[in-house]
C-alpha positions as CSV (number, residue, x, y, z in Angstrom):
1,X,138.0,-104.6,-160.8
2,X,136.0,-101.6,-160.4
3,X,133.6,-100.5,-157.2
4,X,130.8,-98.5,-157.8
5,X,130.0,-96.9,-154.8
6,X,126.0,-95.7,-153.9
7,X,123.9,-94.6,-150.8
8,X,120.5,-96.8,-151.2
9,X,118.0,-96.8,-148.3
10,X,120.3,-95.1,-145.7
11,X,123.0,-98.1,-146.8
12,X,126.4,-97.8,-148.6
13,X,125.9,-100.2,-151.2
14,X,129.7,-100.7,-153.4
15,X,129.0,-102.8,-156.4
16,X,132.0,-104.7,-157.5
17,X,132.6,-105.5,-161.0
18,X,134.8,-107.9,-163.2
19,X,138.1,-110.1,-161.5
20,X,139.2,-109.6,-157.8
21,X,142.3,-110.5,-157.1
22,X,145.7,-109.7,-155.0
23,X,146.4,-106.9,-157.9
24,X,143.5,-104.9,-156.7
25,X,141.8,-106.0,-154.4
26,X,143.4,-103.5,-152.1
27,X,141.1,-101.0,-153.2
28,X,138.0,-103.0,-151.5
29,X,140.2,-102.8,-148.5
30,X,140.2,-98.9,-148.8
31,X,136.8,-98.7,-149.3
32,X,135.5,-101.0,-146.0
33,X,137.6,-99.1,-143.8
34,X,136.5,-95.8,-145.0
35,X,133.0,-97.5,-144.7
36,X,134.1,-98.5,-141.4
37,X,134.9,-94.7,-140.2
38,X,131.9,-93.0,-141.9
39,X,129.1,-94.1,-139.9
40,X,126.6,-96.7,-139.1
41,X,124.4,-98.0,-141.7
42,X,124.4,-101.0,-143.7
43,X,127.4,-101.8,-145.5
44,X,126.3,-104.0,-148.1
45,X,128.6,-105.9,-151.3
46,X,127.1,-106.1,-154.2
47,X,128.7,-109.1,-155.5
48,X,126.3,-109.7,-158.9
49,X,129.1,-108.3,-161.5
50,X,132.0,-110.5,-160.2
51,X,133.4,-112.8,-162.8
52,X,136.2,-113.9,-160.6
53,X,138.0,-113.7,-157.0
54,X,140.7,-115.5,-155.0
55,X,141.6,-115.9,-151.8
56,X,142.9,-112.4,-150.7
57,X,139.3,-111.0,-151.9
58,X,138.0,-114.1,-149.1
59,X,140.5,-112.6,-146.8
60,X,139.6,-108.6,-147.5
61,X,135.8,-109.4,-147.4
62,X,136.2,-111.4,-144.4
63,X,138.6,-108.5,-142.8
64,X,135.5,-106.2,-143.5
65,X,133.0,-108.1,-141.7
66,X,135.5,-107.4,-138.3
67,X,135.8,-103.7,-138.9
68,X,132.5,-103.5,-139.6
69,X,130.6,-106.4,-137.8
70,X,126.7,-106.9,-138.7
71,X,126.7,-104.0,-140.7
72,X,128.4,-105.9,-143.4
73,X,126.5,-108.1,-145.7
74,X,127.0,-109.8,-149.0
75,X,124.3,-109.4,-152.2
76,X,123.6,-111.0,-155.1
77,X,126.4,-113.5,-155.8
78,X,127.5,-114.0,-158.7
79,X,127.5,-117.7,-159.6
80,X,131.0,-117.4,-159.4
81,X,130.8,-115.8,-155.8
82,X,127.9,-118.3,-154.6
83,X,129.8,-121.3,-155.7
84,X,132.7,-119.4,-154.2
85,X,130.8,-118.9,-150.4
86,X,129.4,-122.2,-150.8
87,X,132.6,-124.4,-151.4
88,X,134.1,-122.1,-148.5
89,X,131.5,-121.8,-145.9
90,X,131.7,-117.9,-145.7
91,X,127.8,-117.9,-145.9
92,X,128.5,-118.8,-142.0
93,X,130.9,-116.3,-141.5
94,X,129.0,-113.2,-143.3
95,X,125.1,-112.6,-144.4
96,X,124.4,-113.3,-147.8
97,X,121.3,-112.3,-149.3
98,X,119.8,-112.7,-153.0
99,X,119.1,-108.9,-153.3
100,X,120.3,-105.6,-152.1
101,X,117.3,-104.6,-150.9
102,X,117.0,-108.2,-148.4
103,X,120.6,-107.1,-147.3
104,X,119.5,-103.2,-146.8
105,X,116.5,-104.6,-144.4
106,X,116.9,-108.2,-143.1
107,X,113.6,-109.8,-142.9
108,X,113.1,-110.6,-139.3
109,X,113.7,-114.6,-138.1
110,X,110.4,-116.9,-138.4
């Protein structure tokens, strides 16, 4: 697993790549709390690059949305990740959006 982090429109956008799993997913951890203490734009997962994860990855994104609240939001599943968030509901738990730029600047409710 590897996170590539990047500012992007006033957000912090941290592209994830490859398998997620209790080996490393500690790292993601780090990351969303130092997200968490660094201010108060969008924190946004860019979730396109990720072949695989299991449930501690659930637990750590799911962990990032209470430090963080709104400002966390999911992008671009994978279809690993969306078959992932559908089978588990977490679409009701955190925003998910089919870009980064959606996530960066939620279109308003119709």
């Amino acid at each position: 697993m590897r996170i590539v982090p990047r500012q992007e429109q006033g957000a912090l956008i941290l592209a994830l790549t490859g398998d997620l799993d209790i080996d490393n997913v500690g790292v993601l951890g780090t990351a969303l709390e130092n997200a968490a203490q660094d201010g108060q734009a969008p924190v946004v997962v860019e979730l396109s690059a990720v072949s695989f994860a299991d449930s501690t990855t659930v637990n750590m994104l799911l962990h990032g949305q209470s430090l963080l609240g709104p400002r966390m939001r999911l992008a671009t599943p994978s279809p690993f990740m969306a078959r992932l968030i559908g089978v588990l509901g977490l679409d009701s738990a955190l925003p998910v959006f089919d870009t980064v730029a959606e996530a960066i600047d939620p279109p308003l409710p119709t």
